[in-house]
PyMOL Python script that loads the backbone (N, CA, C, O; Angstrom):
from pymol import cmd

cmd.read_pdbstr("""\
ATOM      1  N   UNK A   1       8.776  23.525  34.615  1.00  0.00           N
ATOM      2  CA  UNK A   1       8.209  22.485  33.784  1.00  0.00           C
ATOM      3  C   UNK A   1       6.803  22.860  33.307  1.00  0.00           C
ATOM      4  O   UNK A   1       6.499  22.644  32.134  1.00  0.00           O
ATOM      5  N   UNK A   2       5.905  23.425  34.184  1.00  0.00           N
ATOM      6  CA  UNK A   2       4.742  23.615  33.637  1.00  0.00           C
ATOM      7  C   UNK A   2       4.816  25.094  32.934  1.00  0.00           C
ATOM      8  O   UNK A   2       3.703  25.199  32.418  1.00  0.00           O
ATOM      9  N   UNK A   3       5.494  26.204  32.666  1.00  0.00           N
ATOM     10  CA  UNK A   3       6.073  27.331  31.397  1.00  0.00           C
ATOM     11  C   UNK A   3       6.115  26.495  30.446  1.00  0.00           C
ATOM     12  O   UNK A   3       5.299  26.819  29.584  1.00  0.00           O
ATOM     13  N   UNK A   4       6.960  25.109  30.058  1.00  0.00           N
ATOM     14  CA  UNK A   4       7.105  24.472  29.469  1.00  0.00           C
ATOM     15  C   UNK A   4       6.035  24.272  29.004  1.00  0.00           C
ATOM     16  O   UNK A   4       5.598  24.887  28.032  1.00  0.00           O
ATOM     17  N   UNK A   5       5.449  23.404  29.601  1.00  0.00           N
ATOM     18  CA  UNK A   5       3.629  22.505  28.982  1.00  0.00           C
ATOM     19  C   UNK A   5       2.847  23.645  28.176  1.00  0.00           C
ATOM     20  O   UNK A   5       2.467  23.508  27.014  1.00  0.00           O
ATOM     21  N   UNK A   6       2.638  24.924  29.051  1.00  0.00           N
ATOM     22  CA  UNK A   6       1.330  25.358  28.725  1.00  0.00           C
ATOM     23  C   UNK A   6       2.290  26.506  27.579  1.00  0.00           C
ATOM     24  O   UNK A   6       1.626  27.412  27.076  1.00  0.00           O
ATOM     25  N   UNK A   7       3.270  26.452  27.344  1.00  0.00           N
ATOM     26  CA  UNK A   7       4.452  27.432  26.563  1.00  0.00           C
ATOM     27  C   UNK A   7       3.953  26.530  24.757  1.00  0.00           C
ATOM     28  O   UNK A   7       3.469  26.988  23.722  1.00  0.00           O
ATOM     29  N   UNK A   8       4.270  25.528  25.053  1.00  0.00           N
ATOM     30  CA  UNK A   8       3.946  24.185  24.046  1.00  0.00           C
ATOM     31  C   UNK A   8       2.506  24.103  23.728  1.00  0.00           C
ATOM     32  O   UNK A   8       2.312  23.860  22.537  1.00  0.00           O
ATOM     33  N   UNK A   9       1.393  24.240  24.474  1.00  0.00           N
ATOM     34  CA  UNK A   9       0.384  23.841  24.151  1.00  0.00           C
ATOM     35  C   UNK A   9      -0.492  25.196  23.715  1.00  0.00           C
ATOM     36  O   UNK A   9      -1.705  25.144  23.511  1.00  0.00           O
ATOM     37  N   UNK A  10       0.217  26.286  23.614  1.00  0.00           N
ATOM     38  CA  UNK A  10      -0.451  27.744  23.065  1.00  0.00           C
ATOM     39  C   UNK A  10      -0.107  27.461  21.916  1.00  0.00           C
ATOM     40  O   UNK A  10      -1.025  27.629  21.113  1.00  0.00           O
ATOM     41  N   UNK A  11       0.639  27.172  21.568  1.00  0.00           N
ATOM     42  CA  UNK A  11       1.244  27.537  19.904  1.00  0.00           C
ATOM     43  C   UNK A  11       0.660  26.353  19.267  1.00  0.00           C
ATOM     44  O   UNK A  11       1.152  25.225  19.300  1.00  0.00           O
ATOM     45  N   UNK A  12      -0.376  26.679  18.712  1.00  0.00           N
ATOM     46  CA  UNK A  12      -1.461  25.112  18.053  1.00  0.00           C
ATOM     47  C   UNK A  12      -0.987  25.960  16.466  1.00  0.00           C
ATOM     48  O   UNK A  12      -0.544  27.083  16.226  1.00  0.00           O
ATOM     49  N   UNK A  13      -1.334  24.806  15.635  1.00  0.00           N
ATOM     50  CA  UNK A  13      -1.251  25.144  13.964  1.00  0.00           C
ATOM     51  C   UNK A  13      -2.194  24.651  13.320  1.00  0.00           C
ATOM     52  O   UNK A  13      -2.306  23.439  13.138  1.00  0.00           O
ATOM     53  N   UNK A  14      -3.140  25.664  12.814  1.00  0.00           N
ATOM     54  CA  UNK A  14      -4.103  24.705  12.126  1.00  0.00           C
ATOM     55  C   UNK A  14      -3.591  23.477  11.305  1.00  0.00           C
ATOM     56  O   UNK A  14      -2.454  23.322  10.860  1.00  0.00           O
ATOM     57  N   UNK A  15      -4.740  22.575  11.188  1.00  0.00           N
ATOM     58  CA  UNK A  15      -4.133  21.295  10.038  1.00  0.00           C
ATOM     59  C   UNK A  15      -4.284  21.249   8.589  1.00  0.00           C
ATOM     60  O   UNK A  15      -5.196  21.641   7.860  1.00  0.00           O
ATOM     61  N   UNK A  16      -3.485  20.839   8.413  1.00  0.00           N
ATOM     62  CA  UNK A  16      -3.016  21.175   6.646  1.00  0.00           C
ATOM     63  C   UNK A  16      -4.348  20.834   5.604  1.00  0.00           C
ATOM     64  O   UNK A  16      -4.818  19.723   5.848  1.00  0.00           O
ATOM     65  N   UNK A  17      -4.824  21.335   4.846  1.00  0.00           N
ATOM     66  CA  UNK A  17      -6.164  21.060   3.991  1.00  0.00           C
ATOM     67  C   UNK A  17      -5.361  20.763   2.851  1.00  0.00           C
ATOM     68  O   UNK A  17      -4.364  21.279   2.347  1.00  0.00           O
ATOM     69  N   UNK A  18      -6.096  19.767   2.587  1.00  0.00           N
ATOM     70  CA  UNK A  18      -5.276  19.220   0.916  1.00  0.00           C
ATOM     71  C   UNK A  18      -6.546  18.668   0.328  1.00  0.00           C
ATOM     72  O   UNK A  18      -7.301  17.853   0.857  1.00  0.00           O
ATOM     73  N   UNK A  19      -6.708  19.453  -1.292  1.00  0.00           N
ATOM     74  CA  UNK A  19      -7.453  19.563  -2.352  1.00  0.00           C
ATOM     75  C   UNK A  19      -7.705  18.406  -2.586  1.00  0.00           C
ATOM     76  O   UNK A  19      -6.829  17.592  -2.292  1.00  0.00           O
ATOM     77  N   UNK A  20      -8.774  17.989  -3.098  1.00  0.00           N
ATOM     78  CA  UNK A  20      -9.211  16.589  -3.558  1.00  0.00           C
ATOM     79  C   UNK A  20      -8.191  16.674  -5.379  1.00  0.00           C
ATOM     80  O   UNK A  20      -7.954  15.668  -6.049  1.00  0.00           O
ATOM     81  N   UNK A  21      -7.911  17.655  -5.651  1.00  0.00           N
ATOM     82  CA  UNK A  21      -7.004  17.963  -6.769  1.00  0.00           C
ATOM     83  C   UNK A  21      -5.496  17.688  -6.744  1.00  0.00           C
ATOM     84  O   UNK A  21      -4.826  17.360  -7.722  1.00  0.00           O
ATOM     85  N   UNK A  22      -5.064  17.864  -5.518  1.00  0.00           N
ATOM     86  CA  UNK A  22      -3.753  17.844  -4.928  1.00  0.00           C
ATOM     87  C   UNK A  22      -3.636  15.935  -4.756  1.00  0.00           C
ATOM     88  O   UNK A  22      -2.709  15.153  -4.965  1.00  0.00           O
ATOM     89  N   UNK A  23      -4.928  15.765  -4.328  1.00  0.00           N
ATOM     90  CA  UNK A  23      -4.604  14.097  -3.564  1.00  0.00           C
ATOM     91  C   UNK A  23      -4.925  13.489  -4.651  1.00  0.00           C
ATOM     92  O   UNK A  23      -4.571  12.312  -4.582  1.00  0.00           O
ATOM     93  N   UNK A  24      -5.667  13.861  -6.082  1.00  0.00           N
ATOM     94  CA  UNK A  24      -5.976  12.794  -6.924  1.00  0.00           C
ATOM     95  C   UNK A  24      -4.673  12.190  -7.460  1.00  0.00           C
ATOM     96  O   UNK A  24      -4.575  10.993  -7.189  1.00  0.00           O
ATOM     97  N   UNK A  25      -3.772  12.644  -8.067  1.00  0.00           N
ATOM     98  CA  UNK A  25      -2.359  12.069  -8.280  1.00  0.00           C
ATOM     99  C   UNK A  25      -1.915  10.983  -7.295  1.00  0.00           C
ATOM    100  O   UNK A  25      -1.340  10.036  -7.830  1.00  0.00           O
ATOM    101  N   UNK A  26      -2.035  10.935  -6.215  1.00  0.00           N
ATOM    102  CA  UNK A  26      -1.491   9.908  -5.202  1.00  0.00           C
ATOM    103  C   UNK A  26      -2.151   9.110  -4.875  1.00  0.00           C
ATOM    104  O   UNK A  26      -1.833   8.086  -4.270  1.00  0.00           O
ATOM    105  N   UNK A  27      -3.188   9.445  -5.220  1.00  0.00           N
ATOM    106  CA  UNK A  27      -4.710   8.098  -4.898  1.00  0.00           C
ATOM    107  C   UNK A  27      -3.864   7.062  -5.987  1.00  0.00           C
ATOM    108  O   UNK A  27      -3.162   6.069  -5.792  1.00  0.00           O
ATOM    109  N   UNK A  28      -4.256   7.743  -7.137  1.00  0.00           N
ATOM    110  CA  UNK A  28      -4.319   7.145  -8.767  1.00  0.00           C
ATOM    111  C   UNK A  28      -2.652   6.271  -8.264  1.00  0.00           C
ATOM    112  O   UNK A  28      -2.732   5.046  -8.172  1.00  0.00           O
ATOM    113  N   UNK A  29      -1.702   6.715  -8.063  1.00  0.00           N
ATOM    114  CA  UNK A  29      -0.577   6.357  -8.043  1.00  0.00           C
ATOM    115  C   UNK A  29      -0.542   4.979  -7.437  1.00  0.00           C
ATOM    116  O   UNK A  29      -0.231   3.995  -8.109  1.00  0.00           O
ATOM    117  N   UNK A  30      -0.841   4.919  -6.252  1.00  0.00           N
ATOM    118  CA  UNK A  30      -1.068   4.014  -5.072  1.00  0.00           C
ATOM    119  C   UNK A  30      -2.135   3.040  -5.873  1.00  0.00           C
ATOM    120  O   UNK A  30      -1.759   1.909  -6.182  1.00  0.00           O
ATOM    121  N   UNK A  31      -3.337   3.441  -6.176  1.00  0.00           N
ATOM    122  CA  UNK A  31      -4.570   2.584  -6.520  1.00  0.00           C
ATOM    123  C   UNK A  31      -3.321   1.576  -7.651  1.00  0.00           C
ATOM    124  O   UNK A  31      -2.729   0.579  -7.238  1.00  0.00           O
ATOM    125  N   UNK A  32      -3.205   1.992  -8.688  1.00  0.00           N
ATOM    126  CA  UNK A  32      -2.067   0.944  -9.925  1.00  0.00           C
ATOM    127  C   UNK A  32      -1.197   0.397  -8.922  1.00  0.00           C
ATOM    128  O   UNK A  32      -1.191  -0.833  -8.891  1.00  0.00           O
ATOM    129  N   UNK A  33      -0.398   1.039  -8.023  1.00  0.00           N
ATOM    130  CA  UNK A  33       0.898  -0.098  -7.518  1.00  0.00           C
ATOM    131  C   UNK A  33       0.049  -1.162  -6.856  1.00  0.00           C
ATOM    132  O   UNK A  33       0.408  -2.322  -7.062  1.00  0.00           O
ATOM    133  N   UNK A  34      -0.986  -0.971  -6.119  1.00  0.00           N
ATOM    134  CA  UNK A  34      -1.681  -2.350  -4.832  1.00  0.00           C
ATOM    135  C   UNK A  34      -2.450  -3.152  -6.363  1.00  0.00           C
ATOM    136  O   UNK A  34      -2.538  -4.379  -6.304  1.00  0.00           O
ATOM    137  N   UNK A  35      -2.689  -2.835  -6.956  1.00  0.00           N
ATOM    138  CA  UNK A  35      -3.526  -3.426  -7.972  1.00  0.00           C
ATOM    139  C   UNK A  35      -2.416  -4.155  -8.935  1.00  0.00           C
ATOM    140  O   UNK A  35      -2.951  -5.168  -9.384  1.00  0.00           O
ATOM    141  N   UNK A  36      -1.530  -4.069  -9.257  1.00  0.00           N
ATOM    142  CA  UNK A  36       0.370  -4.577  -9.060  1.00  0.00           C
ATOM    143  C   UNK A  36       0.848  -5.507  -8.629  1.00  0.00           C
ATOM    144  O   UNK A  36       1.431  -6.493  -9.080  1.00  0.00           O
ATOM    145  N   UNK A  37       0.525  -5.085  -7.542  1.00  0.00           N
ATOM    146  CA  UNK A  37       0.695  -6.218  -6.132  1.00  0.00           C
ATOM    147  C   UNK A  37      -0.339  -7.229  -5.709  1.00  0.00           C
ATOM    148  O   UNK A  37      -0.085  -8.386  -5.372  1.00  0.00           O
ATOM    149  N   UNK A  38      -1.195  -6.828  -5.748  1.00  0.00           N
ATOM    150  CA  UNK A  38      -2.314  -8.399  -5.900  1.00  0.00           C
ATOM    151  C   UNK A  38      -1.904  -9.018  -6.942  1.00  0.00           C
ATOM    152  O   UNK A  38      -1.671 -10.210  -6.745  1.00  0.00           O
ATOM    153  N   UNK A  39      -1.671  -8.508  -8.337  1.00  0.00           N
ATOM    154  CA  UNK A  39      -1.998  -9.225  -9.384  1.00  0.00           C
ATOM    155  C   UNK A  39      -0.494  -9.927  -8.884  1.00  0.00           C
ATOM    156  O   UNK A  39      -0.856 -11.092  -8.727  1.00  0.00           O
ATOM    157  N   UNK A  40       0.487  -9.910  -8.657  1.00  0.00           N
ATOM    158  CA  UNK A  40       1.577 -10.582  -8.211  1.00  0.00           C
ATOM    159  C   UNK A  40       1.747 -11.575  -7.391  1.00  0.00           C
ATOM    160  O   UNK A  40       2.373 -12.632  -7.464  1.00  0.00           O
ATOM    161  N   UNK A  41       0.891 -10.926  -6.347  1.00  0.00           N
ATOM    162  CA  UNK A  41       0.853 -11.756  -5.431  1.00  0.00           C
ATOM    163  C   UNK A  41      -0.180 -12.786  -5.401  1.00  0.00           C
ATOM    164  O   UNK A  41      -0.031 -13.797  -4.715  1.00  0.00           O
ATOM    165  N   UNK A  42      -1.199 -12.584  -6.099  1.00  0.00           N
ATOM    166  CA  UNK A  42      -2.843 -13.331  -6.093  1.00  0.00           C
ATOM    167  C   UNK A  42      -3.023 -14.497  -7.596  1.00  0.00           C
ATOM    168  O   UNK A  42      -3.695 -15.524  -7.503  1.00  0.00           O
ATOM    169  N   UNK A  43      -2.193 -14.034  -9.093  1.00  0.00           N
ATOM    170  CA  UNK A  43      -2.489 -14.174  -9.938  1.00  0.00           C
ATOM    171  C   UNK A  43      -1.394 -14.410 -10.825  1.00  0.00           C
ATOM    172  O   UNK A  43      -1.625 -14.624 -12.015  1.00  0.00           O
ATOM    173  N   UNK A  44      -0.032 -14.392 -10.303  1.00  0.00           N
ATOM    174  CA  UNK A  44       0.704 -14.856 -10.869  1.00  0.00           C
ATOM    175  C   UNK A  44       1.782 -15.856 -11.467  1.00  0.00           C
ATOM    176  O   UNK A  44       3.003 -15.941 -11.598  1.00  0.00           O
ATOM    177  N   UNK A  45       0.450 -16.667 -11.797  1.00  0.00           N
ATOM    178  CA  UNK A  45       0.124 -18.193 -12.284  1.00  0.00           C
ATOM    179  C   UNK A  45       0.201 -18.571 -13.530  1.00  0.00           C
ATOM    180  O   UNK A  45       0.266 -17.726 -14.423  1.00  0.00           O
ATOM    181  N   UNK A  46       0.206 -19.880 -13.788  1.00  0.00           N
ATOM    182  CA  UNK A  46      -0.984 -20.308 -14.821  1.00  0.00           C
ATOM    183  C   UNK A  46      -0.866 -19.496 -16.223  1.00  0.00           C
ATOM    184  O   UNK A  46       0.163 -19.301 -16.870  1.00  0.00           O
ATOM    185  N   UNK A  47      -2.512 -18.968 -16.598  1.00  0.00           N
ATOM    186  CA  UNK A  47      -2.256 -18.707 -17.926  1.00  0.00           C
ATOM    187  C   UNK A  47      -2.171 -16.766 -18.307  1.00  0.00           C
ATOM    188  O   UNK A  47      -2.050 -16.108 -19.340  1.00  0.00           O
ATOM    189  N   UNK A  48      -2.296 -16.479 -17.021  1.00  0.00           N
ATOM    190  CA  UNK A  48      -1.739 -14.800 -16.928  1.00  0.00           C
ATOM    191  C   UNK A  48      -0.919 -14.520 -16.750  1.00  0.00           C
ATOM    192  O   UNK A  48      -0.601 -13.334 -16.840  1.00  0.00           O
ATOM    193  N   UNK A  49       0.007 -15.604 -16.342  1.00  0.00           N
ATOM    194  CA  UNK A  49       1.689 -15.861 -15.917  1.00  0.00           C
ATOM    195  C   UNK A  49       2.046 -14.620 -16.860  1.00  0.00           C
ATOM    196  O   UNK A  49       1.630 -14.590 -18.018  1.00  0.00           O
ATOM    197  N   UNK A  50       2.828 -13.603 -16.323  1.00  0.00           N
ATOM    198  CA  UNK A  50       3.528 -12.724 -16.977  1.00  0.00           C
ATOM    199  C   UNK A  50       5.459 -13.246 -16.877  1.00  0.00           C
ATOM    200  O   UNK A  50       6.234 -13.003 -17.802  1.00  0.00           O
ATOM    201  N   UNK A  51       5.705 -13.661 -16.121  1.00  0.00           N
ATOM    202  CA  UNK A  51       6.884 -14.486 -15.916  1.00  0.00           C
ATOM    203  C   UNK A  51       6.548 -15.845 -15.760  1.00  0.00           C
ATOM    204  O   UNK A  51       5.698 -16.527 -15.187  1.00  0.00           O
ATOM    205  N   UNK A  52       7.816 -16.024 -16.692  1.00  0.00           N
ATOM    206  CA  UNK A  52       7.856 -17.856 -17.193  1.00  0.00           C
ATOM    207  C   UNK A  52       8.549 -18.504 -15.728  1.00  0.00           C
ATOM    208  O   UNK A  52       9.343 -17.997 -14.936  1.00  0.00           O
ATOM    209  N   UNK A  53       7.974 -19.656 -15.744  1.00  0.00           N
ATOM    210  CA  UNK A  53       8.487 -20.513 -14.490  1.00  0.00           C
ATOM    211  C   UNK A  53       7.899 -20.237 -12.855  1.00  0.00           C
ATOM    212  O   UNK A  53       6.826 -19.657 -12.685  1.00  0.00           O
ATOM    213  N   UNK A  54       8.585 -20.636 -11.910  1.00  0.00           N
ATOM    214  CA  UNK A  54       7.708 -20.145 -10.961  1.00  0.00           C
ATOM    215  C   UNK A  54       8.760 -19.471  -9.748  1.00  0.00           C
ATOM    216  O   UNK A  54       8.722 -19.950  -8.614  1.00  0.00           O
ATOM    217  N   UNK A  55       9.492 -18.576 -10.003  1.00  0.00           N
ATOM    218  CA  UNK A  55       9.896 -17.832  -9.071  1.00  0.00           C
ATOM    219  C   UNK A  55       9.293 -16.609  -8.336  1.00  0.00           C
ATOM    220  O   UNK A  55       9.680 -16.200  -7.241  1.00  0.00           O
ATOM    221  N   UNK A  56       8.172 -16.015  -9.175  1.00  0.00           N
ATOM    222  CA  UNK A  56       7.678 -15.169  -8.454  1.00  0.00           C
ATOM    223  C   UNK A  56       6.396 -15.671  -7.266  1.00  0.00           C
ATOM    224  O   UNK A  56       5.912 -15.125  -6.275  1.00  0.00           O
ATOM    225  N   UNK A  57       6.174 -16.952  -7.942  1.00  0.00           N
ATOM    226  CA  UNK A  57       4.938 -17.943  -7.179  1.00  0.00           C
ATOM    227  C   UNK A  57       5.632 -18.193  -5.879  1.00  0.00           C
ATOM    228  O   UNK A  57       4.962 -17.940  -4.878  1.00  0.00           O
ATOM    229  N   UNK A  58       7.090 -18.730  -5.667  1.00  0.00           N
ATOM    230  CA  UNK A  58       7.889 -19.304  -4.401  1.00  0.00           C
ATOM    231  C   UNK A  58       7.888 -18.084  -3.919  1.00  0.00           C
ATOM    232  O   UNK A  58       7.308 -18.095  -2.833  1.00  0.00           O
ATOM    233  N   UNK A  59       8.366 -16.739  -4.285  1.00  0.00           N
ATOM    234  CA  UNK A  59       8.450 -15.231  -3.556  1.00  0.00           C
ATOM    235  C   UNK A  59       7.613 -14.715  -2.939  1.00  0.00           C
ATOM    236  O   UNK A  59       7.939 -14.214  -1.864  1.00  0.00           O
ATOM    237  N   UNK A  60       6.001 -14.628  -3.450  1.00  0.00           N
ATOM    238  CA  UNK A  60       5.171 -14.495  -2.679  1.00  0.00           C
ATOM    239  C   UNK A  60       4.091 -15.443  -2.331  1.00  0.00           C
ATOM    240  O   UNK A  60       2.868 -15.303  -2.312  1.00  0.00           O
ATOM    241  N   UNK A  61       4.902 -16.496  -2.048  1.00  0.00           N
ATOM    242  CA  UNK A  61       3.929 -18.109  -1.269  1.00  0.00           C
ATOM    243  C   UNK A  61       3.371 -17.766  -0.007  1.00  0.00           C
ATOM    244  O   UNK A  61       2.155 -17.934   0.085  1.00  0.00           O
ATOM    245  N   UNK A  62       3.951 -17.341   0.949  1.00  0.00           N
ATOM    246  CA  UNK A  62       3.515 -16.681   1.972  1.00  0.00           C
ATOM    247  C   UNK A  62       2.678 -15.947   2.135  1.00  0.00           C
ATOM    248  O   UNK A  62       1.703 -16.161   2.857  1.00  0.00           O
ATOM    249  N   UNK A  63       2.959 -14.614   1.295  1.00  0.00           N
ATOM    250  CA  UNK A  63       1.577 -13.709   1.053  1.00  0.00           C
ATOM    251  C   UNK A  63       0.447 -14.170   0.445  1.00  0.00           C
ATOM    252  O   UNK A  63      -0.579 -13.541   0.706  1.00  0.00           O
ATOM    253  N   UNK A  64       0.359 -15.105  -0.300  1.00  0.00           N
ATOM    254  CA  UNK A  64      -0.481 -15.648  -0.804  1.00  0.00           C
ATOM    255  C   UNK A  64      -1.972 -16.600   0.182  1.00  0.00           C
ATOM    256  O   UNK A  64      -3.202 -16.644   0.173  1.00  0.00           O
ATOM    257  N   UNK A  65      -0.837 -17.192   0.893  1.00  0.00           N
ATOM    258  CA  UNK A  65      -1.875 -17.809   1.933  1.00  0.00           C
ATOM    259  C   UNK A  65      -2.448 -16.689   3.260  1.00  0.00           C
ATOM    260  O   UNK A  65      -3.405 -17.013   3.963  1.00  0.00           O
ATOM    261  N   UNK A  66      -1.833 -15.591   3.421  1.00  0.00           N
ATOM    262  CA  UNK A  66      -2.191 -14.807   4.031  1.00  0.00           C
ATOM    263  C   UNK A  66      -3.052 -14.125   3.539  1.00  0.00           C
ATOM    264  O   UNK A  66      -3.973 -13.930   4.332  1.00  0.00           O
ATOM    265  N   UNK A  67      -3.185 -13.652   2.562  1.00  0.00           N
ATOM    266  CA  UNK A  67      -4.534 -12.916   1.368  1.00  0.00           C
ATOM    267  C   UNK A  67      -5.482 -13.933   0.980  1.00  0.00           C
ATOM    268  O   UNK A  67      -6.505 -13.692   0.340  1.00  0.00           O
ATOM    269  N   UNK A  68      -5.090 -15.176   1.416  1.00  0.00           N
ATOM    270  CA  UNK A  68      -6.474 -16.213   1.222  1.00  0.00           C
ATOM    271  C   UNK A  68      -6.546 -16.726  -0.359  1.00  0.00           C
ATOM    272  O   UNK A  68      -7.545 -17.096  -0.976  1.00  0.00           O
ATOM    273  N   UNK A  69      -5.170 -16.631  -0.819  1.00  0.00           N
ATOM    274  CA  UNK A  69      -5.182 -17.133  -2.206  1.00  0.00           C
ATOM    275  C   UNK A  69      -5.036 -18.347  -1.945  1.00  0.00           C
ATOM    276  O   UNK A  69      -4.680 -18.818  -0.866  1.00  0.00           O
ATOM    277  N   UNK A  70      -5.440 -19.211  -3.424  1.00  0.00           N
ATOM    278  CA  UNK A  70      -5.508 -20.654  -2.952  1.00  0.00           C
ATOM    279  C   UNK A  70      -4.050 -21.071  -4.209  1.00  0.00           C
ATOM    280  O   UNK A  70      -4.019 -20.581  -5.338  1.00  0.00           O
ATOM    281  N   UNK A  71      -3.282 -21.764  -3.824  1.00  0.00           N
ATOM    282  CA  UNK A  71      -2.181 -22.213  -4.734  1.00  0.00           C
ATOM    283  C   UNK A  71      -2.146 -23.631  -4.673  1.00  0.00           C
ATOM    284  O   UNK A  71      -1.684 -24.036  -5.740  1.00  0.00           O
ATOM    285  N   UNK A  72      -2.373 -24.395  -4.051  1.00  0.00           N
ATOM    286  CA  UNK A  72      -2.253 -25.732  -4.177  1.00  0.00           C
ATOM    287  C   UNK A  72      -3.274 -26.410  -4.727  1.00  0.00           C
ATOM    288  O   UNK A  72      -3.204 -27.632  -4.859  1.00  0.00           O
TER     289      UNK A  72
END
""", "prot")
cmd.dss("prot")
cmd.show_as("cartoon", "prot")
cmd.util.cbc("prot")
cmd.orient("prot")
């Protein structure tokens, strides 16, 4: 068992370096979807209403009071 341990703990791999070039695509990607998703979840009301009626308001009612939006 301990061949095992110290067999396992020689073989280290450095950790992967990733380009601030490589990660800008996935920042950017991510930053639009959460910015998406608030506006859905926070703002999709009233007179920014992008959908008519209120089904997306009943869908994320929950999240709403959890993010501290006010709906009532």
């Amino acid at each position: 068992m301990s061949d095992l341990i110290a067999e396992r703990g020689s073989a280290r791999l450095p950790a992967p370096v990733v380009s601030p070039r490589e990660l800008l695509p996935w920042a950017l990607a991510v930053s639009v979807l959460m910015v998406v998703l608030v506006y859905f979840v926070g703002g999709e009301q009233g007179i920014l209403s992008l959908v008519s009626g209120s089904g997306v308001h009943e869908f994320v009612h929950d999240a709403r009071h959890l993010l501290g939006f006010p709906c009532h």
